[in-house]
N, C-alpha and C positions, 0 to 999 in steps of 0.2 A: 532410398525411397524418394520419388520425386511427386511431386503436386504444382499443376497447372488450376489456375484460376484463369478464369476469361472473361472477358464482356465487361468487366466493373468499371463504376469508378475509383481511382486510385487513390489516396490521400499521401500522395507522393514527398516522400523527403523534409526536409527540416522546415521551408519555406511554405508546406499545407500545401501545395500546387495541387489541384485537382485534375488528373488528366483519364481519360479513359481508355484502359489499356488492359492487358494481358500480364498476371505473376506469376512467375515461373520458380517455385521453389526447388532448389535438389539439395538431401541431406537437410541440416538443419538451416539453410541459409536460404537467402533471398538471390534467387540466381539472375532475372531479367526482369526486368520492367517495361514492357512495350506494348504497341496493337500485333494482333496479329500474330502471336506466337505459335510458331510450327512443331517447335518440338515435343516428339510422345514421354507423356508421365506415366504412372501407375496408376496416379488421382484423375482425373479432371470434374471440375467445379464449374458451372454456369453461375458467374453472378450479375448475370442479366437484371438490373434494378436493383442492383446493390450494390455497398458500399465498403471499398476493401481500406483495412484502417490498421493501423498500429494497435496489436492489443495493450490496454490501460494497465498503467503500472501503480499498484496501492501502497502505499510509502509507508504509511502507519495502519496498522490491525492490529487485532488479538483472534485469532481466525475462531478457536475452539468459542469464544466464548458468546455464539448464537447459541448455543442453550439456553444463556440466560437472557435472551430477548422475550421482554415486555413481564419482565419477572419485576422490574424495582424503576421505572417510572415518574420520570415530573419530579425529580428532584436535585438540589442543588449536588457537587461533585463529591463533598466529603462526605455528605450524609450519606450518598448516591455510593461511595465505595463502603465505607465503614461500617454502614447499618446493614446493609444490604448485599452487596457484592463479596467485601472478604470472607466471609460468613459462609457464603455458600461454596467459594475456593476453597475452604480450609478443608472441605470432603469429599473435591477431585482425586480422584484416584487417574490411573494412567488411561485405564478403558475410558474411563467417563472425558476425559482432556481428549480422548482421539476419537470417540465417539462425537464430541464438537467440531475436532477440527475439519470431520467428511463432512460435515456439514456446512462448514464455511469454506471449503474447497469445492464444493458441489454448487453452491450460491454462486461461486466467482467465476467459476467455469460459463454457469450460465448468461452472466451478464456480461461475459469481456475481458474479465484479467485475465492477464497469464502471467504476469510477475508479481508479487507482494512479499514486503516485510513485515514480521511478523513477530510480537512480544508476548509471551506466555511462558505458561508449566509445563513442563513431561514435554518437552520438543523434541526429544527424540521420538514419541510415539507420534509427534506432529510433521516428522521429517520421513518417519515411513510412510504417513498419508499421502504426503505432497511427490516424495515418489511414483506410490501408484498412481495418481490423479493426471500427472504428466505437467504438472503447473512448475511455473520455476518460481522455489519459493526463499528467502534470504531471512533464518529462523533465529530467534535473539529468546535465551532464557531469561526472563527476568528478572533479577537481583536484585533485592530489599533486605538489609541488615538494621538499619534501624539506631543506627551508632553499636552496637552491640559486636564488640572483637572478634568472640567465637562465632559468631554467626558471620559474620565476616567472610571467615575463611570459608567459611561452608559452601556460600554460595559462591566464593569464588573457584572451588572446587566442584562446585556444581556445574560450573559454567564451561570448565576448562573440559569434564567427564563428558558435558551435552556438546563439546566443538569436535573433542576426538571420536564420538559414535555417528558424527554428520559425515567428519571427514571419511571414516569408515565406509560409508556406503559408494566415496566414489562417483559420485554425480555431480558433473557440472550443471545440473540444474537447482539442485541442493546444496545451501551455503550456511554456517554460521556466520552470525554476527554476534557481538557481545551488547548487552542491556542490562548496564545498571538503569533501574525504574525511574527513579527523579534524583535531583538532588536534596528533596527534604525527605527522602526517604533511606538514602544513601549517605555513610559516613564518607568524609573526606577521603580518609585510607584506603577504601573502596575503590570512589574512584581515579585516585592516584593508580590502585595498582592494573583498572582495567583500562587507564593510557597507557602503562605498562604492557601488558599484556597485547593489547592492540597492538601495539608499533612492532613488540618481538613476532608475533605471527602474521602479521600484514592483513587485519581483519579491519571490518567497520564497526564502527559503535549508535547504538539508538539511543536514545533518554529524552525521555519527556522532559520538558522545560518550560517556565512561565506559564502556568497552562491556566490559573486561576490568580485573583485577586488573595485571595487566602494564602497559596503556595507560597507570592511575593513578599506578605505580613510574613512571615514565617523563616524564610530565608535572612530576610533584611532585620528579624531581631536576632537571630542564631548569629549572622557573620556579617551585619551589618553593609551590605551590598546586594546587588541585584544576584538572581540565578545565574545568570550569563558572567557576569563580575568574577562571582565566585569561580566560574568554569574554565573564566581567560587567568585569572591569577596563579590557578593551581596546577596550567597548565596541559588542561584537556584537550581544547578547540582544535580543531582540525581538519581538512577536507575531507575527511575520513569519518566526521560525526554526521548521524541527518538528527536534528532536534527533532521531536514532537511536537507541535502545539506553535508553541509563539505566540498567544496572545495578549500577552503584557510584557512587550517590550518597548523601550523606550528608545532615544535618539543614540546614544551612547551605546545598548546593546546592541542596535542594528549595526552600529560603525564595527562596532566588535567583532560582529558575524561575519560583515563583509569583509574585514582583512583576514580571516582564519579560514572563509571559502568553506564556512558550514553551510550544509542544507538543513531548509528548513520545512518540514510536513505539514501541511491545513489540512483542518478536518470538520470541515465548517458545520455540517450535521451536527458531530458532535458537541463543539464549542456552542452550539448554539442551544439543542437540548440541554444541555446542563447549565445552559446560563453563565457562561464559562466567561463570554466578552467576543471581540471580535477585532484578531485579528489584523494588524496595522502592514498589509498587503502592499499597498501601493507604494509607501516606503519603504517597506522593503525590494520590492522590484527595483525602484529610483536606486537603490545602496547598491544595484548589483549581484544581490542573497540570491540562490536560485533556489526557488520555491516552487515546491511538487506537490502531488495531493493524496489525500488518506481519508479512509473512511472511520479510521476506529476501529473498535468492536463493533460487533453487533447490538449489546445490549446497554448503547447510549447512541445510537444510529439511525433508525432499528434495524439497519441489512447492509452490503456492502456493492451496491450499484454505483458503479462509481461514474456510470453516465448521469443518474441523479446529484450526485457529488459534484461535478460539473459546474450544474445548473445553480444548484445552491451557492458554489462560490461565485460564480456570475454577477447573479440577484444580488447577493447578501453585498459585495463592493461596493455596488453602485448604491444601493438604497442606504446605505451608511455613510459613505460618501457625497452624498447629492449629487453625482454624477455619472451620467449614462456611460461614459465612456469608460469607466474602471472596468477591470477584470474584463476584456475583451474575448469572443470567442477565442478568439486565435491564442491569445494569453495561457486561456483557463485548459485548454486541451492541449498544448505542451505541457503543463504544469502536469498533466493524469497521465502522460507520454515521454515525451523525450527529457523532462525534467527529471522525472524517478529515474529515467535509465542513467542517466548524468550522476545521479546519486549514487549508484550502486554496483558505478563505472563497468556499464552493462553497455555494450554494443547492440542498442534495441529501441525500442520506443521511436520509430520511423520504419516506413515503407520506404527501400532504397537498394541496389543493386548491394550483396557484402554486408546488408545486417544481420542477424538474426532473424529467423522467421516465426516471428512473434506476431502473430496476426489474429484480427476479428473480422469477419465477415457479417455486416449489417444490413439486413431487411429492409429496403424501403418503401419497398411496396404497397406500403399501409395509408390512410387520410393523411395522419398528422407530420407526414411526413413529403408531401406531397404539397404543390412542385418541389423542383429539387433547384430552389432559387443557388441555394447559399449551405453544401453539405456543410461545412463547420460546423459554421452557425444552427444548423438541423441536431446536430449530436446531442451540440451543449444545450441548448434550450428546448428541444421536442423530442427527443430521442430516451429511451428509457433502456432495462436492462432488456427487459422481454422482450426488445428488437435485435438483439443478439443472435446469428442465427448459426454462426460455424466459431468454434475457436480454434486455432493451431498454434499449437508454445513448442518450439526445437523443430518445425518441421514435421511433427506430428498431430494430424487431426482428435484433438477430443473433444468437440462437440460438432457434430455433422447433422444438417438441417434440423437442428434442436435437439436432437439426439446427444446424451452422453453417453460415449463411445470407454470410459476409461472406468466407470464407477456405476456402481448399482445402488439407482435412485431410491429406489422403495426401500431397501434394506437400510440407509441412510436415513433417511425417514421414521422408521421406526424406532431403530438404535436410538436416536435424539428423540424418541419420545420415553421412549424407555430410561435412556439416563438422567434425564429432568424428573424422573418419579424417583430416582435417589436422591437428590439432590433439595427435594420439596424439605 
């Protein structure tokens, strides 16, 4: 199958160069970049006032758990899991886990991803969604033992059962990834064995990290070092891991990260709702870290618009730093682009002749987006999800003029209203 785009502007290549040109997709690839393209496709697309982009890459999520948006609120993290969130996971069942995750596959579609990582329950019922959905999605079971041996295994059985039903399906767009949860959640043995494990099956690893002042108290009485300490000593780190969070790390952790060629995921929505901290970005850029961006969940977010996500890491830099010039457009839209694909050593995250054709096609036609001084700069700071107007992940169109072409909206809709009355 091939699809021609015409008439756009381009958001060409690694450099953001903006040129106005013609894409020529055949198969799942980006075949031409130019004006003027002659060649007949199957598709063709006018995006006459629009803007052809990289679709955005969401490093850190929990997709299903928009059900529980705006259920537990305005509160700090532990209160925010413990009182409120575990509580209501303990009576996920598999429908109700995949009953979420169309719904947070249905959200993303709309706004621009087409690739996400993703930590949760029941991923197998989260990896037939992403399937149908047509989104390329990179699914980490979650693992939490708790120091506890037998549960140990369990979940490392569990992980190993949720990688052989991914691989099952056969889809390069469908990946496991392995996720132990944090490490104050995680016995050492844990995660010794899913380095293990990583290295003998050539997969990537997620885990949350330093993500609260409390985590830090907590780590540093248990083994007396930071979380990162702990990860470089026992021999985890690797460019194979993307951390979550990062924001309590200090000068020594960052040296750390940067000789191991971890990634590291922001999720400034988040970190910020929960009061989580923020974030020490700019040295970590200066170290080298290559740092992507994540929305979270849903229900510490409250949604997963990762053109929102954008803005907020923007803002949030510079007014933290006193300084206008932190987190620059150009910065913060690599980090939601070619820095996850870098993460997930995904050939994507650029418009380029030879990548994948992971694309969003953007509406500009609207006031706030008008003139067309400075696209970048339009994305990150005026641009929202609802200017989202075409997605294509592999070369295949799933969302056409606002249209979701791959999943039935209303029935989704209802499902998640349906499975939130079990769940009350």
């Amino acid at each position: 199958m091939s699809i021609l785009i015409k008439n756009g502007h381009v958001i060409y290549g690694e450099n953001l160069e903006i040129v106005k040109a013609d894409v020529l997709i055949e198969g799942n690839r980006i075949a031409k970049v130019a004006g003027g393209i002659k060649e007949a496709a199957d598709t063709v697309i006018d995006a006459r006032g629009r803007v052809i982009s990289p679709g955005f890459i969401n490093l850190h999520t929990h997709s299903p758990m928009g059900l529980f948006r705006g259920l537990a609120d305005d509160l700090p993290l532990m209160d925010w899991l413990e009182k409120y969130i575990w509580p209501r996971e303990a009576k996920l069942t598999r429908e109700l886990t995949k009953a979420g995750a169309y719904l947070g596959v249905l959200e993303m579609i709309r706004t621009g991803t087409t690739t996400f990582l993703d930590m949760y329950f029941h991923m197998d019922a989260v990896a037939e969604v992403v399937l149908e959905a047509g989104l390329r999605g990179y699914l980490s079971y979650g693992m939490i033992d708790l120091g506890d041996p037998d549960r140990t295994e369990k979940e490392l059985e569990g992980a190993v059962r949720t990688m052989e039903f991914i691989d099952g399906l056969r889809s390069d767009r469908v990946h496991f990834v392995f996720g132990p949860h944090a490490p104050y959640t995680c016995s050492i043995a844990l995660l010794e064995k899913v380095r293990e494990l990583a290295d003998e099956h050539n997969r990537l690893i997620t885990i949350h990290v330093s993500e609260t002042q409390s985590e830090i108290g907590r780590i540093l009485e248990r083994y007396g070092k930071s979380p990162v300490e702990l990860l470089d000593d026992i021999g985890f780190l690797g460019r194979d891991v993307i951390m979550a969070h990062g924001v309590w790390l200090d000068s020594r952790d960052i040296h750390i990260l940067a000789r191991h060629g971890v990634t590291v995921a922001h999720n400034p929505a988040s970190n910020m709702k929960l009061a989580s901290g923020v974030m020490p970005l700019e040295k970590l850029l200066k170290a080298g870290v290559n740092v992507a961006l994540g929305t979270d969940g849903s229900a510490s977010n409250n949604n997963l618009d990762m053109l929102e996500e954008m803005k907020l890491a923007a803002l949030l830099h510079k007014v933290y730093n006193f300084d206008p010039t932190v987190a620059d457009a150009g910065t913060v839209f690599r980090m939601a682009t070619l820095n996850g694909a870098r993460a997930l050593r995904l050939n994507a995250g650029v418009v380029k002749e030879g990548a994948l054709a992971d694309l969003v096609i953007i509406d500009f036609n609207s006031p706030h987006l008008r003139p067309m001084n400075n696209i970048v700069s339009h994305i990150v700071y005026s641009a929202n999800g609802s200017d989202v107007e075409t997605t294509i992940v592999d070369g295949k169109i799933l969302m056409l003029d606002r249209e979701v072409l791959t999943l039935d909206e209303e029935r989704i809709l209802e499902k998640a209203e349906k499975a939130i009355e079990k769940l009350a």
